[in-house]
Structures are given as structure tokens and as C-alpha cells.
PyMOL Python script that loads the backbone (N, CA, C, O; Angstrom):
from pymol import cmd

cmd.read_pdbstr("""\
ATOM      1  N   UNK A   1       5.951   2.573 -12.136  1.00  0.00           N
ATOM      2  CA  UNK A   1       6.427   3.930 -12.253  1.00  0.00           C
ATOM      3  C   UNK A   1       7.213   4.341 -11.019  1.00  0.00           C
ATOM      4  O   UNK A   1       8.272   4.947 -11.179  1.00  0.00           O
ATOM      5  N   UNK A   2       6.685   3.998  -9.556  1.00  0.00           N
ATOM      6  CA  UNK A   2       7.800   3.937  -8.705  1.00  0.00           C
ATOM      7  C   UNK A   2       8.553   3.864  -8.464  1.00  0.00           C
ATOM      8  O   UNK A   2       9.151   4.632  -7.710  1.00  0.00           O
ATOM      9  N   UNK A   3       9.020   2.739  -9.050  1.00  0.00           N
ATOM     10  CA  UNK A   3      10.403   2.186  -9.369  1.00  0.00           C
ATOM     11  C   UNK A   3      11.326   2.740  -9.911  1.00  0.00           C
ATOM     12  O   UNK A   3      12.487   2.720  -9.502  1.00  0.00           O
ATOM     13  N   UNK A   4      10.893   3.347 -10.977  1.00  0.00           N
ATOM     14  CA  UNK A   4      11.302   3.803 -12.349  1.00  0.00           C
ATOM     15  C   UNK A   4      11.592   5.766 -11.889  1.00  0.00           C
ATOM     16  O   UNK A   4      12.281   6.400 -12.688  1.00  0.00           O
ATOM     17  N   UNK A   5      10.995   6.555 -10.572  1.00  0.00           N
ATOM     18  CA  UNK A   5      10.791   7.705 -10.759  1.00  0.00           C
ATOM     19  C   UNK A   5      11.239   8.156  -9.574  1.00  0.00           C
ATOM     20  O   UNK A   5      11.543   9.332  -9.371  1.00  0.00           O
ATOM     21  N   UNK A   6      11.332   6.797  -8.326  1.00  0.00           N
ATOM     22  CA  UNK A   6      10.941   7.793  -6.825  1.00  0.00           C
ATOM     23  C   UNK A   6      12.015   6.741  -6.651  1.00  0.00           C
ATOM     24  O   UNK A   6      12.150   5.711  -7.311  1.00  0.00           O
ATOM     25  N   UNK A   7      13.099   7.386  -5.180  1.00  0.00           N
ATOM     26  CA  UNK A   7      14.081   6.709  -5.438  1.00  0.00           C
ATOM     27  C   UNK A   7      13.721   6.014  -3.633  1.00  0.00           C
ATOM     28  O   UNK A   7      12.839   6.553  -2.963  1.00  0.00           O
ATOM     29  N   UNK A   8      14.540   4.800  -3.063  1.00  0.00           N
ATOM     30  CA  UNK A   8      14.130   4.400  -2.579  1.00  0.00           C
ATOM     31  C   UNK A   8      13.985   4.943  -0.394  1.00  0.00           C
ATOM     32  O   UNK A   8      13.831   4.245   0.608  1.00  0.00           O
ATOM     33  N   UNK A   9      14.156   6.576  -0.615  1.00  0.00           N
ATOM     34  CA  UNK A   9      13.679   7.329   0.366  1.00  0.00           C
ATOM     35  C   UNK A   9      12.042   7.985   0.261  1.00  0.00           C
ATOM     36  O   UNK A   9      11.295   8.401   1.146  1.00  0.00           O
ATOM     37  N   UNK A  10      11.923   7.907  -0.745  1.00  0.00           N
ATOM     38  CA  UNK A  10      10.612   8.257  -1.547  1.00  0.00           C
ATOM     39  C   UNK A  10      10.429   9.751  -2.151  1.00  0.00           C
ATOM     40  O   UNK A  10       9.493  10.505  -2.416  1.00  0.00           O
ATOM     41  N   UNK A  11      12.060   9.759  -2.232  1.00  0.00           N
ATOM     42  CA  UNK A  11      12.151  11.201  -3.256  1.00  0.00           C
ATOM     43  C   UNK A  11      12.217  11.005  -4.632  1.00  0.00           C
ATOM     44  O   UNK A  11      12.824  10.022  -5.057  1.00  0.00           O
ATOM     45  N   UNK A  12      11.475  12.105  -5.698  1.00  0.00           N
ATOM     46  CA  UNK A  12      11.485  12.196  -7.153  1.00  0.00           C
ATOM     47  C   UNK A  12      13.026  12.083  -7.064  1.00  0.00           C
ATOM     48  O   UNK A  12      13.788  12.566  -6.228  1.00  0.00           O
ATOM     49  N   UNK A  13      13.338  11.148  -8.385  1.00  0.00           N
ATOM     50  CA  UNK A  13      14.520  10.903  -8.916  1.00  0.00           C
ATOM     51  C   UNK A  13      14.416  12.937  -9.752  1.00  0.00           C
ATOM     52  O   UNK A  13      13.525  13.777  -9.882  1.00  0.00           O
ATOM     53  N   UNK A  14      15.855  12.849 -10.080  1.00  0.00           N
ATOM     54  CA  UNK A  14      16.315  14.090 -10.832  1.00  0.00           C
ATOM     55  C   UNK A  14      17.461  13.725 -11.459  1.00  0.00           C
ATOM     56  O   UNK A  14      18.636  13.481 -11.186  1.00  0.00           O
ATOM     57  N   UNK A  15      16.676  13.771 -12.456  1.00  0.00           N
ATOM     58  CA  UNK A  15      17.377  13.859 -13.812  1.00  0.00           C
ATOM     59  C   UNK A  15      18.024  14.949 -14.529  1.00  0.00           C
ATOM     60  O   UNK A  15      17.593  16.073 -14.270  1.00  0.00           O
ATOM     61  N   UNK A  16      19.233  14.826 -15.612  1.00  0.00           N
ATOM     62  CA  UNK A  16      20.171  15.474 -16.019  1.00  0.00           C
ATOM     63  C   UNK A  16      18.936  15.959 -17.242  1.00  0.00           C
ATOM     64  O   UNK A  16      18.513  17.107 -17.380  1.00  0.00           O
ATOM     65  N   UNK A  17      18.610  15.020 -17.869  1.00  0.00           N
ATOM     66  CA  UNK A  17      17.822  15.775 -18.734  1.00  0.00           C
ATOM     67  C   UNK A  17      16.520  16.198 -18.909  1.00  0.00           C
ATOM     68  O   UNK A  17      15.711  15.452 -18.357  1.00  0.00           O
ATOM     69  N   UNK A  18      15.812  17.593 -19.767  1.00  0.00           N
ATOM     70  CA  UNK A  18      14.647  17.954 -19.618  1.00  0.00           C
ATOM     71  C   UNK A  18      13.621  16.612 -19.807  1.00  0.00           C
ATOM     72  O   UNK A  18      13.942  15.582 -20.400  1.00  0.00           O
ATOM     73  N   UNK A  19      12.941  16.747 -19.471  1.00  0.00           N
ATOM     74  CA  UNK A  19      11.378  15.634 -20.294  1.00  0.00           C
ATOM     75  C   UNK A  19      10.398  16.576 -20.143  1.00  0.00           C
ATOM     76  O   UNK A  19      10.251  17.412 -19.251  1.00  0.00           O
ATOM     77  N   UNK A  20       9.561  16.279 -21.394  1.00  0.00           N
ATOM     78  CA  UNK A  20       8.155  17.226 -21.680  1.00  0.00           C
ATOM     79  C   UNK A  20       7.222  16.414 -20.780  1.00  0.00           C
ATOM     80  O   UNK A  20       6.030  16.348 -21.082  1.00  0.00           O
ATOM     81  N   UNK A  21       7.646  15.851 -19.793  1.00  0.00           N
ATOM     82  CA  UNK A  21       6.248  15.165 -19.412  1.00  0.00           C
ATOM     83  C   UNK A  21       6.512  14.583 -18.048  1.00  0.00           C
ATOM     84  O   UNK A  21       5.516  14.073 -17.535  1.00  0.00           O
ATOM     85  N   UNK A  22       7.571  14.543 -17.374  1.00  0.00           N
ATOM     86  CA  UNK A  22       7.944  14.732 -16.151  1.00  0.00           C
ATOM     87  C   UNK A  22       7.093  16.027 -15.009  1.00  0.00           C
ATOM     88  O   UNK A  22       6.557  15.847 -13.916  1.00  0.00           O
ATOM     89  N   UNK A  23       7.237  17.088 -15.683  1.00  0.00           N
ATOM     90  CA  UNK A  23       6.602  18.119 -14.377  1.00  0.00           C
ATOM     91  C   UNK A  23       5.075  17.671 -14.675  1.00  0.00           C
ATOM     92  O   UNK A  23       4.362  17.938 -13.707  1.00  0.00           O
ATOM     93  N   UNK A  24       4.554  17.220 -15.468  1.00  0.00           N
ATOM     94  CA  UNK A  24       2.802  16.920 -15.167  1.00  0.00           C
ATOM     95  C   UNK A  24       3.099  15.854 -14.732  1.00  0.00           C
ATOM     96  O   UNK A  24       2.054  15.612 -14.129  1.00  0.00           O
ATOM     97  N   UNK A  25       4.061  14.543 -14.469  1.00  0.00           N
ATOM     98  CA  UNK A  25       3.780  13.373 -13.203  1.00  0.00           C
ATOM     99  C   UNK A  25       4.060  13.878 -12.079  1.00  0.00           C
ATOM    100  O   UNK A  25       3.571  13.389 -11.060  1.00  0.00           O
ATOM    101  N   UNK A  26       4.618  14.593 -12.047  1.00  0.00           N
ATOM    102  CA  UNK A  26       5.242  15.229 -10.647  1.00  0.00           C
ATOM    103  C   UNK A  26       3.599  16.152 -10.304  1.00  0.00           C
ATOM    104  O   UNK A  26       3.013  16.018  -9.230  1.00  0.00           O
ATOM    105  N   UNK A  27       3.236  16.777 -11.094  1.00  0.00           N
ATOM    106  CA  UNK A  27       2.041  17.732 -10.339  1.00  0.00           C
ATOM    107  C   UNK A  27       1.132  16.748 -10.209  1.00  0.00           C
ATOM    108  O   UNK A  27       0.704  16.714  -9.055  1.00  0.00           O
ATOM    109  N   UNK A  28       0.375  15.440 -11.344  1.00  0.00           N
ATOM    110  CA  UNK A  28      -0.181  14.529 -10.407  1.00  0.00           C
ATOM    111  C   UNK A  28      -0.307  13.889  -9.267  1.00  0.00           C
ATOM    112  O   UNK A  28      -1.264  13.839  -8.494  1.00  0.00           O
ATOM    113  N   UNK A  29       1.012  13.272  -9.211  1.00  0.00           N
ATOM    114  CA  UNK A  29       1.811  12.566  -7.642  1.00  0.00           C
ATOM    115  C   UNK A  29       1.250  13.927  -6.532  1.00  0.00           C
ATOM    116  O   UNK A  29       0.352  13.622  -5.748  1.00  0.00           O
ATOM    117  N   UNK A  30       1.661  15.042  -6.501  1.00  0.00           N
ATOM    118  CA  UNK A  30       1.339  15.404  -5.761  1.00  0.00           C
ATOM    119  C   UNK A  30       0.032  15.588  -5.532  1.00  0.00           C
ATOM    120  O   UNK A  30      -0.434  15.416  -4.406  1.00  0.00           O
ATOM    121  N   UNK A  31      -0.794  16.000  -6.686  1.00  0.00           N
ATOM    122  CA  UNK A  31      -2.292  16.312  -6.368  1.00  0.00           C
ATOM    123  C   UNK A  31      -3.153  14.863  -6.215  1.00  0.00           C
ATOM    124  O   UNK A  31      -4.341  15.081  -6.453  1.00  0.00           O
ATOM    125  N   UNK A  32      -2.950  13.758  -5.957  1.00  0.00           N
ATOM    126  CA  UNK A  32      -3.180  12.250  -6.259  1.00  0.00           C
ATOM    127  C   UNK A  32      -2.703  11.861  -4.506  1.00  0.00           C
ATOM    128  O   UNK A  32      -3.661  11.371  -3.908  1.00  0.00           O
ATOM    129  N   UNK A  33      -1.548  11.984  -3.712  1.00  0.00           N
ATOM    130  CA  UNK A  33      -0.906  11.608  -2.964  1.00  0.00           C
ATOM    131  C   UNK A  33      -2.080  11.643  -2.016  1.00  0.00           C
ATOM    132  O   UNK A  33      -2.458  10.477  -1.907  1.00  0.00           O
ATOM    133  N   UNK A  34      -2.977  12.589  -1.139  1.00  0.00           N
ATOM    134  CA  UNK A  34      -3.695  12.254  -0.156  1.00  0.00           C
ATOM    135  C   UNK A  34      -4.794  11.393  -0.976  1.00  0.00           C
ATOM    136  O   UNK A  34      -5.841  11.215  -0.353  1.00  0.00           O
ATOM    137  N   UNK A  35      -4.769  11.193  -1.436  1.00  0.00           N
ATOM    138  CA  UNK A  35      -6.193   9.830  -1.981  1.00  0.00           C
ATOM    139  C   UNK A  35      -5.617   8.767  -2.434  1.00  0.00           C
ATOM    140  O   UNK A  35      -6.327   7.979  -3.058  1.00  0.00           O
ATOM    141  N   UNK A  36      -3.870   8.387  -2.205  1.00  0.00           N
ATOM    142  CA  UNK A  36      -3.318   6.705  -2.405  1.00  0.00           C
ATOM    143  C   UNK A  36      -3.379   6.437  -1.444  1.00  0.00           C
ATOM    144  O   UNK A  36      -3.347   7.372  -0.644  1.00  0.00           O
ATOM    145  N   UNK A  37      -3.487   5.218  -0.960  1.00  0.00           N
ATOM    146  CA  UNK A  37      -3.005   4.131  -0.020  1.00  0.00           C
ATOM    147  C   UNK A  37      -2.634   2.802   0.037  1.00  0.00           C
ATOM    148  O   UNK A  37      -2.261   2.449  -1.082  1.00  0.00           O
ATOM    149  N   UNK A  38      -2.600   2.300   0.492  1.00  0.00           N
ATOM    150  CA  UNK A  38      -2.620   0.615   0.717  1.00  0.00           C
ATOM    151  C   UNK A  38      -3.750  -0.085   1.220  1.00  0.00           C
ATOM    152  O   UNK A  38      -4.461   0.280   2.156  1.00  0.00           O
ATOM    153  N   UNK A  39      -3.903  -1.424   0.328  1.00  0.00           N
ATOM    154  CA  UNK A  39      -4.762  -2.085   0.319  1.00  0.00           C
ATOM    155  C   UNK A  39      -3.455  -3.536   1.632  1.00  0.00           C
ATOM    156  O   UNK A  39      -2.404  -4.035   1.230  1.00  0.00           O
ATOM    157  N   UNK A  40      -3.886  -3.703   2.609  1.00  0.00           N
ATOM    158  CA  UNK A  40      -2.546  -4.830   3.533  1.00  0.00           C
ATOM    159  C   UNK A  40      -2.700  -5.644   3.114  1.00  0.00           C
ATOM    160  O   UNK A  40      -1.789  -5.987   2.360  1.00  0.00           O
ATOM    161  N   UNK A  41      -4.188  -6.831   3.248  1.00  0.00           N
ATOM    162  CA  UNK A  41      -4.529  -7.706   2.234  1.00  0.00           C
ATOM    163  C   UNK A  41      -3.936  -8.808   4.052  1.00  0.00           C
ATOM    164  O   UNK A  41      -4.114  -8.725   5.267  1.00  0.00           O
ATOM    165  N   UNK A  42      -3.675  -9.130   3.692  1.00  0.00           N
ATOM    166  CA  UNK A  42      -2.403 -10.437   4.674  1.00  0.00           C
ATOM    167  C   UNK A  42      -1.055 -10.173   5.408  1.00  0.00           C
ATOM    168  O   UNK A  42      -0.436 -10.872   6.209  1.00  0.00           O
ATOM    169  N   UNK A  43      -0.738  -8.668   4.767  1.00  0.00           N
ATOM    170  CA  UNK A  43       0.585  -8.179   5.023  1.00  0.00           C
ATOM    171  C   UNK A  43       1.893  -9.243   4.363  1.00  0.00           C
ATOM    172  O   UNK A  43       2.940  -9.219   5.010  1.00  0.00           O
ATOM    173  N   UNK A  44       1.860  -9.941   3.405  1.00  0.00           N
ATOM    174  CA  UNK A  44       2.964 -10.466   3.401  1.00  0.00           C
ATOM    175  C   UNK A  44       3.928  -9.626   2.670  1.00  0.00           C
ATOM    176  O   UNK A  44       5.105  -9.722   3.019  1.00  0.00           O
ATOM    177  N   UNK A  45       3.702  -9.020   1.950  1.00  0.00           N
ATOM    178  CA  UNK A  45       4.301  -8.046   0.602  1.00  0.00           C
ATOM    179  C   UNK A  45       4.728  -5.993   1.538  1.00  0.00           C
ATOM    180  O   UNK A  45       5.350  -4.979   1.223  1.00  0.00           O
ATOM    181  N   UNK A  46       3.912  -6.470   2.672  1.00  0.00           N
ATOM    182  CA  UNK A  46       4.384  -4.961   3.029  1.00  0.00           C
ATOM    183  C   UNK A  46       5.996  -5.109   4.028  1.00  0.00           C
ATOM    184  O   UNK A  46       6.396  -6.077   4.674  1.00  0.00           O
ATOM    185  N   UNK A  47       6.476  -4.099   3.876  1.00  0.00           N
ATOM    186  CA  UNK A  47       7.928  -3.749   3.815  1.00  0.00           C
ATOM    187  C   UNK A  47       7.808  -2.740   5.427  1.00  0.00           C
ATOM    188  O   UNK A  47       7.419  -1.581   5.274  1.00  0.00           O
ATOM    189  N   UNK A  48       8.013  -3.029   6.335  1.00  0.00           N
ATOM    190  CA  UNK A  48       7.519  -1.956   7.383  1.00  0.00           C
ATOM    191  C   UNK A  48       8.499  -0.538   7.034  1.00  0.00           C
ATOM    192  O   UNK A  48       7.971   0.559   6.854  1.00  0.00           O
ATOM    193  N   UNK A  49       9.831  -0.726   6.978  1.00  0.00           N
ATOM    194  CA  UNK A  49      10.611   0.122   6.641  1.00  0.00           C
ATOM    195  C   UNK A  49      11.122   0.788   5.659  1.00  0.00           C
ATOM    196  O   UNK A  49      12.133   1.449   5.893  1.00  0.00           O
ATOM    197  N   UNK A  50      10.601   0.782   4.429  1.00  0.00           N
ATOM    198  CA  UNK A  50      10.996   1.190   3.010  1.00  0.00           C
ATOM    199  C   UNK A  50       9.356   1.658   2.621  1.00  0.00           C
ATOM    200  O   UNK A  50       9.121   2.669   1.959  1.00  0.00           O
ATOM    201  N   UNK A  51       8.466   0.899   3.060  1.00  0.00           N
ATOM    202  CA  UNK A  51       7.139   1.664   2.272  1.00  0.00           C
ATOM    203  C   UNK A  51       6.377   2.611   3.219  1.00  0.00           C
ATOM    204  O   UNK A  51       6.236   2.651   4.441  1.00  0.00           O
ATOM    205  N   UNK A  52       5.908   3.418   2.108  1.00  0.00           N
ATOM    206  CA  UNK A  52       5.462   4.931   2.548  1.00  0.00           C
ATOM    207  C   UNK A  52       3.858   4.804   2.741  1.00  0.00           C
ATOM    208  O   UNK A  52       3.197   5.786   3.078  1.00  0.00           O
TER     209      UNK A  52
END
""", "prot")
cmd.dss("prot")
cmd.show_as("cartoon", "prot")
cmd.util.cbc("prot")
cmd.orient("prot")
């Protein structure tokens, strides 16, 4: 869904057209955001400069 929503500064993409279901991912993401994180694991997959 990242991929697909948040563009690669880590702003919501904005779109030309309405969606019925866009502003409830957007109010999740936000109410969700202080309880994600990263799991490093080995660090090979982390990005120092592009991930948030």
C-alpha cells in the first residue's frame, strides 16, 4: 500500500479523483503511525535515506 499511496518523500499521493475509501486510509495512517515501526533484523533491506 506504500507504494501504491505515499509517494517517495513520504507524502499521501493526491489524486484527481474522489475515492469512497481513501479519507478512512488516510485517518488510519494517521491514527496507526505512532505504533509502526521497524523490525532491522540484519539491516540489509533498510534504506538509510528514503525510509521513514
Amino acid at each position: 500500500m506504500q507504494a501504491k499511496f505515499i509517494n517517495k518523500a513520504g507524502d499521501a499521493i493526491q489524486y484527481y479523483k474522489k475515492s469512497t475509501i481513501w479519507p478512512g486510509i488516510k485517518l488510519a495512517a494517521s491514527i496507526n503511525r505512532p505504533y509502526m515501526g521497524w523490525l532491522i533484523g540484519n539491516g540489509d533491506n533498510i534504506d538509510f535515506w528514503m525510509d521513514t
